[in-house]
Residue, then its C-alpha position, 0 to 999 in steps of 0.5 A: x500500500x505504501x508503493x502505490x501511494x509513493x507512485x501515486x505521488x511520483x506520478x502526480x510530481x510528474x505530470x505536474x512538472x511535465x504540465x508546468x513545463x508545457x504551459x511555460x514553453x507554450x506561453x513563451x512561444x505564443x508571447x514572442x510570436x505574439x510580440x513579433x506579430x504585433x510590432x509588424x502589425x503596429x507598423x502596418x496599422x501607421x500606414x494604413x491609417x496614413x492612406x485612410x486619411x488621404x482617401x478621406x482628405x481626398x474626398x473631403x477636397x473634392x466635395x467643395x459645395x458649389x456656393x463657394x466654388x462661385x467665388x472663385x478668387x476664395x478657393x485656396x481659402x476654402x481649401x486652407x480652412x478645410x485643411x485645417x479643420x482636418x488637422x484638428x480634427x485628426x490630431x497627427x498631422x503637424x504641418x501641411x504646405x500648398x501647392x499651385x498648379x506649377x509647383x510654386x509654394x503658397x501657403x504652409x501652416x506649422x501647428x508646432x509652431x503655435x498654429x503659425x501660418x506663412x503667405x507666399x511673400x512671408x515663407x521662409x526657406x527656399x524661394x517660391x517656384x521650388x517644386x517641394x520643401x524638404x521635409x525631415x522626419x515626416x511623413x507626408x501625405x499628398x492630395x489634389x486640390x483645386x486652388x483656383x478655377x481651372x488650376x489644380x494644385x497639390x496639399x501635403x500634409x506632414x506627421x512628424x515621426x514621433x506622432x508615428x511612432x507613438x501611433x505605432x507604440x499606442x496601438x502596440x500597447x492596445x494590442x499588447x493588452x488584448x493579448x495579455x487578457x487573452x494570454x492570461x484567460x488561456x492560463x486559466x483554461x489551461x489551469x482549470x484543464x489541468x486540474x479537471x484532468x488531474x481530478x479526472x486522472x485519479x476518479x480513474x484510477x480510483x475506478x481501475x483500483x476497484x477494478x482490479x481489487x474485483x478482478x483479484x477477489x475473482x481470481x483468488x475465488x478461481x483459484x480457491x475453488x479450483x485448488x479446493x476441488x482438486x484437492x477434494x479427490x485425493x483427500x476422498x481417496x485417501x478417506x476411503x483407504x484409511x476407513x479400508x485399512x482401518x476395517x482390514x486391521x480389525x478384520x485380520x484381512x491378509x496383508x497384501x490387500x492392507x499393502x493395496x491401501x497403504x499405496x493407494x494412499x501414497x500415490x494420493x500425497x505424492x498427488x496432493x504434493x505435486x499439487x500444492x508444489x504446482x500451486x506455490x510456484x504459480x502463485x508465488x510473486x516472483x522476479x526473474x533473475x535475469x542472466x544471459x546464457x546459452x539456451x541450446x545448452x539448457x535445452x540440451x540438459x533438459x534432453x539428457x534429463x527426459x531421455x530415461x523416461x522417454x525410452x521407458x514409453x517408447x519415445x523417441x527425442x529428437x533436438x538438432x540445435x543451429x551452430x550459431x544461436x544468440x544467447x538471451x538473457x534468461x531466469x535459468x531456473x523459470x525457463x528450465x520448469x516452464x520447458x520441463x511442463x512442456x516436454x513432460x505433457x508432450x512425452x506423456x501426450x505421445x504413444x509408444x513408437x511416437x516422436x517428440x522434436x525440439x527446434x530452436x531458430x533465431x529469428x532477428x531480436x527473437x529466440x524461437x523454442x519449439x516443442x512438437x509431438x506426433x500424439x493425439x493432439x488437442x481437440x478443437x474444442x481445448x485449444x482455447x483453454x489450454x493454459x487456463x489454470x486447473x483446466x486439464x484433460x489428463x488422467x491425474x493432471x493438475x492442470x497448473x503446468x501449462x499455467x506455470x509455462x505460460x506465467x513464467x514466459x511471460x515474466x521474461x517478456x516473452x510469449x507462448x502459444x499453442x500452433x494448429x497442425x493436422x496431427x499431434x501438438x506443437x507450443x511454440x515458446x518467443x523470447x526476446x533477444x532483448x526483453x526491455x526493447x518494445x512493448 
């Protein structure tokens, strides 16, 4: 209990870091691109609204009522007064000059200059008949205006580039503050999601633990049950032999019978033996010990072990190993019982004159075992219950030596599987050349 709350708190400092760190990548990736986005923005949003005021000031020149285009000599007044109304109106524009139609400078104003308006005859700098004043720092805009009937001439007005750039730096701050509301929500959503997935994260795992705590009270039931009814037989065996042995000592019943009894009950704890032995070391919690040796060579004992029984029942044992076969890391123990079960059930499984073939291949970051024999086969019916604990079709089985195979393969990381053929039975045993590469 101690572990798993210890792992849930590892796991929680995990994923919190993990979060954090995501959150704080993500949020300095979106604030400098924000920032670059912004500052073009702000830049284009200058000149963009230097057009839209030209486009408006054009407009507005062209739209003179008729009345006073009447007065004729009036016009550059009127278009002066405009002009002006303009540039107050605007509040970014610091000067404008007045153009006529050749060229020649008429009229400028400078609001910097206390609103300060210069005639023809009083401007100083370049002398009329100049095309243009040169203008440092500004950006000007330009229109077309009539300045006296029949003659076009040329407004320009100036911004100075400190108006711009306060321009550019007042709508970088609007944007810069939608953008940190708009940051800072996202922090809170992400936040609420983080902790709603945290919430969500320990109702499952919650939910997973009842789970599992069902799943192991199922499996202890199972297991219950299935050791209790195996043990039933021999103890009703042994019951019976007792009462016979019992009623043949009172009855001075000859001592060949009384033998008879006392064998049967032998036969029954060795049962009962092999039984709880079985048991112990599938429910057993173990670790394997991993060591990596040659499996042809642990094969190989195994061979010389069974061959004494396999010539008693006529059996013949056939192991050809490759010359060249990588070593895997292996618990030789775990791998020596869980291969034992197999050529045990496949020399019992087989008739006299019958064959028994081990194979042994390499295939890539795998080590293939086969165990094959020519017997009877397991019907169609089994296959799918071969490894299920207590489930044997055997006279006398326990049924826990295939459970036994199967656990202990697959505490190495690796897999066994009963492969369909026409006659006989062949379990097929894959381990991994290395066990903590893939799934």
């Amino acid at each position: 209990m101690n572990r798993t709350s210890q792992a849930e708190k590892a796991f929680q400092r995990e994923l919190f870091w993990a979060s954090s760190l995501f959150a704080l990548f993500f949020i300095a990736l979106l604030s400098i691109g924000a920032y670059i986005i912004i500052k073009d923005l702000g830049e284009k949003e200058v000149f963009r609204l230097l057009d839209h005021y030209t486009r408006e000031l054009d407009t507005l020149m062209k739209t003179i009522p008729e009345t006073e285009k009447a007065k004729g000599f009036q016009y550059e007044k009127v278009v002066t007064t405009r002009i002006s109304q303009f540039m107050v109106e605007k509040k970014v524009f610091d000067s404008y000059e007045l153009y006529d139609s050749e060229g020649r400078l008429l009229r400028k104003e400078d609001l910097l200059k206390g609103g300060q308006v210069f005639t023809a005859p009083d401007i100083k700098g370049p002398p009329p008949g100049y095309a243009h004043v040169e203008i440092r720092n500004k950006m000007p805009i330009e229109v077309n205006v009539q300045v006296a009937p029949g003659k076009m001439g040329k407004a320009v007005l100036n911004v100075s580039g400190q108006v711009l750039a306060a321009q550019a730096r007042e709508f970088r701050n609007e944007m810069i503050l939608k953008f940190s509301t708009m940051l800072f929500l996202l922090f809170l959503m992400l936040l609420f999601s983080y902790l709603y997935v945290l919430r969500l994260l320990k109702v499952s795992r919650k939910v997973q633990g009842e789970s599992e705590e069902q799943k192991r009270l199922s499996y202890i039931g199972l297991l219950s049950s299935g050791l209790a009814h195996e043990i039933k037989n021999p103890l009703n065996s042994l019951k019976l032999n007792v009462q016979l042995l019992e009623e043949g000592l009172r009855t001075d019943t000859r001592p060949e019978e009384l033998l008879a009894s006392v064998t049967q009950m032998t036969e029954q704890i060795k049962r009962l033996e092999k039984l709880t032995r079985d048991f112990l070391l599938y429910a057993k919690p173990s670790h394997p010990e991993m060591k990596v040796q040659s499996l042809k060579t642990v094969i190989g004992e195994l061979i010389l072990f069974f061959s004494g029984e396999a010539r008693n029942k006529g059996v013949a044992l056939k192991f050809s190993p490759p010359d060249h076969l990588k070593d895997v890391p292996i618990d030789q123990n775990m791998i020596r019982i869980a291969l034992s079960n197999l050529l045990l059930n496949a020399i019992q499984a087989t008739g006299e004159n019958g064959e028994v073939t081990v194979e042994l291949r390499d295939s890539g970051n795998e080590v293939q075992v086969d165990i094959a024999d020519n017997g009877p086969g397991i019907p169609a019916g089994n296959r799918d219950k071969v490894f299920d604990i207590f489930f044997t079709d055997k006279v006398g089985g326990t049924g826990l030596g295939l459970s036994i195979a199967k656990r202990f393969i697959e505490l190495h990381r690796g897999r066994i599987e009963l492969i369909p053929q026409e006659t006989g039975a062949r379990f097929r045993v894959t381990l991994r050349v290395f066990p903590d590469s893939g799934g």
